[in-house]
N, C-alpha and C positions, 0 to 999 in steps of 0.2 A: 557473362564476363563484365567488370566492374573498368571503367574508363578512367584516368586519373589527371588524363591531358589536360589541359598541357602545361607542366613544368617540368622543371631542367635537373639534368644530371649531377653529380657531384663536382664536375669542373665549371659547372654554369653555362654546360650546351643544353640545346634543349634536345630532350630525349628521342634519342632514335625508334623511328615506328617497328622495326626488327623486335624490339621488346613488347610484354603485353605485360598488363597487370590483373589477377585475377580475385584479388581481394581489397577493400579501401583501406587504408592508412585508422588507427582508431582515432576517432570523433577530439577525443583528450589531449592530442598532441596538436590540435589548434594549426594554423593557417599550413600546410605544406610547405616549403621550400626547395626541396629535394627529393631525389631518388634515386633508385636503380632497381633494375630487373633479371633474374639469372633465367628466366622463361621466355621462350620465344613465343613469336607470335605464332597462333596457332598448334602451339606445339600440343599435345596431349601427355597429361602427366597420368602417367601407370596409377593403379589403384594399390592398394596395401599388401595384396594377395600378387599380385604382379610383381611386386619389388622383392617377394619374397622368391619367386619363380628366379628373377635375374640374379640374385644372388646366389642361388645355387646351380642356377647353370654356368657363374663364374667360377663358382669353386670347382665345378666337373669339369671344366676346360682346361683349370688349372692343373691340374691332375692329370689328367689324360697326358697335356702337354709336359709334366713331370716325366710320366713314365714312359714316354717316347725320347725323350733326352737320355735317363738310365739306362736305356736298351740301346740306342744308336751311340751314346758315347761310353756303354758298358761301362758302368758304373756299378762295382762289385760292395764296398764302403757301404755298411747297413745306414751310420752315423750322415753320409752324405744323402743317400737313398730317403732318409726321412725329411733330412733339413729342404729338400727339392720338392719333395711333396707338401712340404708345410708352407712354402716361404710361396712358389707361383698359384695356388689358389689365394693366400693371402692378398698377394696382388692383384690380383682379377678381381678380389672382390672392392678394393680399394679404388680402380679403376673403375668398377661398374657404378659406383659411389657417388664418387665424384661426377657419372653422368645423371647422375639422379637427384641434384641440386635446386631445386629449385625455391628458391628465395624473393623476394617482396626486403627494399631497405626504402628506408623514409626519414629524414630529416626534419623535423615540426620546430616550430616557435616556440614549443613548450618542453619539447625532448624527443627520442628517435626513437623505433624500434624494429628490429630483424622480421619477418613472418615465414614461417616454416609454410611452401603453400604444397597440398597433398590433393588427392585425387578430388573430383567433382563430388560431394555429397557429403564430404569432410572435413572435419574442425580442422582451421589451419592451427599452428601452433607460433602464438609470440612470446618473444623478448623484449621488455621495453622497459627503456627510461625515462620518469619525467624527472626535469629540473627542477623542480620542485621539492623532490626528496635526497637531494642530493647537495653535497658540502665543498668536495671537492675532487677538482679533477687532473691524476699523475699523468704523464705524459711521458712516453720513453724511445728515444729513438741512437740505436747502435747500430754504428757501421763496425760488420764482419769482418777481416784479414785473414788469411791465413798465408805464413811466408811470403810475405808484403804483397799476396794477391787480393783483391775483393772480391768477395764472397757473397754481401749479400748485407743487405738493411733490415734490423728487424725494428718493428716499431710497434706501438700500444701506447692505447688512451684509454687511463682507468676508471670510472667515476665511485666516490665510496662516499657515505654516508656520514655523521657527526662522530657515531661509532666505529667508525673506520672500517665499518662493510661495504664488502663489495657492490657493485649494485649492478654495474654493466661493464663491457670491456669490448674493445673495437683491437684487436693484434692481427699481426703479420708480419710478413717479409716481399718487400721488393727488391727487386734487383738493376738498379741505377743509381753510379755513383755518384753526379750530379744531382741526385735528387729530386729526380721529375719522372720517376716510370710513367709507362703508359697507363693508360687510364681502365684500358680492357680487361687486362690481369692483374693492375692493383686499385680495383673500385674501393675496395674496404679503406686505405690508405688516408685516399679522398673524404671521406664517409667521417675519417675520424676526423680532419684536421678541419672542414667542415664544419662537425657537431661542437670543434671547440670553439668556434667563432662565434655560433647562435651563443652556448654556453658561456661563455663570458659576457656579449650583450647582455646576459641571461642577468648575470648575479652582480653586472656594473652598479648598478642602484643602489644593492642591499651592500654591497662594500661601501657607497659615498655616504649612506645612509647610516651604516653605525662608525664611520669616521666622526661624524658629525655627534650622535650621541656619545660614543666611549670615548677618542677621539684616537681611535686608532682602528687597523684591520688588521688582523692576526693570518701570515700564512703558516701552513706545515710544511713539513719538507721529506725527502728521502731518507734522512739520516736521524731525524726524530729532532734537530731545532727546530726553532719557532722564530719567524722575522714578521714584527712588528711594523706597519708606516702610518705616519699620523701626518697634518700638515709641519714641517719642519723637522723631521728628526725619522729615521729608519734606527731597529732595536733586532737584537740577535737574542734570543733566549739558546742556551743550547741545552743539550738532551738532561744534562745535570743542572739546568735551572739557574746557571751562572747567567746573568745580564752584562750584555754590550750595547748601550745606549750611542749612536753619532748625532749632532744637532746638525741642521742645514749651514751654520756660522763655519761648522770645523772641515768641511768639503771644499776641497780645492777641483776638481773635477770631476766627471762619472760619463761614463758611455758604454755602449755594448757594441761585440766583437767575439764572435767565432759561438755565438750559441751560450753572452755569460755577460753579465752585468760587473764592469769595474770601477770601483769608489776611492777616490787617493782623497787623502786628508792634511792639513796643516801640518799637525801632530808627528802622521807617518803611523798613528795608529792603524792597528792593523788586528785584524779576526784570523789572520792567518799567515804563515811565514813568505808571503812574497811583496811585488812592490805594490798592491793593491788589494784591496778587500776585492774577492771575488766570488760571486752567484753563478753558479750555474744553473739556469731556466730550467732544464730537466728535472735538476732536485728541487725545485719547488713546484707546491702542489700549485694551482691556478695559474701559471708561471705568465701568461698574453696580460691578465689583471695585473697581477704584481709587478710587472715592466709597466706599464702603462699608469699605476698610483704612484711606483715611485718618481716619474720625472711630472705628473703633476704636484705632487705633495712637498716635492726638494728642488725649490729655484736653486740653481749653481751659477754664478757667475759663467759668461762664455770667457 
């Protein structure tokens, strides 16, 4: 058994000893910061031949338990008699699944990775990002309705490459409309919002750094424009290559509110039909960087 203690969880407690960890973090992802564990302590993870055993004794119970339903609630319908047999082994095995999780997450200085951990004598299996190979990171979080009920938060952090491949992806769904679920059933959540905080320390430098040579930082966005910030001036390319150049002279104010950066100007120029130029942080790709260059890069009068 490999020891990782002691650092802290995704909320920044320090890791409950109910966890164990059975593999180390790779060497590449530089100083630890974080973690979490879906393995208890002591627990014993089945071997490959065993998981295959539990899934078929899920699917037989499934069945079984099908054909005790058709015969006690006489169920004559071939069309039903099938979909019953098909749909409760389905389940079973879905359920046996999900008791058969067992995962290794780690947050590093240098990027994170998932570890598939499998029986004692066995290659685990990883996922990993370093920051390093990586450009930029989408960020997406919708709250559910349905008939003005909540339903449910889905969220995703994507990181993709210069060529806009995928490279890793952190999604889910919590259920807290305040936006603070627990931390037991939405670690991944944590995991992501986390990894974007390392992540942006990550690339702060290499943005101040070709400010200074180009003298600007180019983001992407959801919709395929491009917003430019340099010292003094933020610039909108949009998907057809039109330019909207504002100089720090022509801002009469800016602030953020409800998850969106708003920019009023002398002019009343505007990128879009309301009473302010508005960004929504979601559609922009680095969206924690891009908040944080433009109110150093654009003094505004208070």
């Amino acid at each position: 058994m490999y020891s990782a203690k002691p650092f802290k969880n995704f909320i920044g407690e320090m890791l409950d000893e109910s966890f164990e960890f059975r593999v180390p973090a790779p060497a590449v992802l530089g100083k630890i910061l974080s973690g979490h564990s879906t393995v208890k302590n002591g627990k014993r993870i089945p071997s490959k031949q065993e998981n295959i055993i539990h899934m078929l004794l899920a699917v037989a119970i499934g069945l079984i338990l099908g054909i005790l339903i058709i015969y006690f609630l006489k169920i004559y319908q071939k069309g039903w008699q099938i979909a019953i047999c098909l749909v409760l082994p389905f389940i079973g095995v879905v359920i046996k699944s999900s008791m058969l999780n067992f995962h290794h997450y780690f947050l590093g200085e240098n990027g994170l990775v998932a570890i598939q951990v499998k029986a004692d004598g066995v290659e685990s299996k990883e996922t990993m990002l370093l920051f390093k190979d990586a450009s930029n990171l989408v960020k997406g979080l919708t709250d559910r309705y349905k008939n003005f009920v909540y339903q449910g938060t889905d969220f995703s952090f994507q990181w993709y490459d210069e060529a806009g491949v995928k490279l890793f992806a952190i999604s889910g769904t919590y259920h807290d409309k305040g936006g603070n679920p627990k931390y037991k059933k939405s670690f991944q959540y944590y995991w992501g919002v986390e990894a974007e905080k390392v992540w942006t320390n990550y690339i702060f430098d290499k943005a101040i750094s070709q400010i200074k040579s180009q003298g600007f930082y180019e983001f992407g966005s959801k919709y395929g424009d491009k917003y430019r910030l340099g010292h003094g001036f933020i610039e909108k390319i949009n998907s057809k290559g039109k330019s909207y150049r504002i100089e720090e002279s022509e801002i009469t104010s800016s602030y953020t509110e409800k998850g969106s950066l708003y920019i009023k100007t002398k002019e009343g120029f505007q990128w879009f039909n309301e009473n302010a130029i508005v960004i929504t942080f979601n559609d922009i790709h680095n969206s924690k960087i891009f908040i944080s260059l433009f109110f150093q890069m654009i003094k505004v009068p208070e």
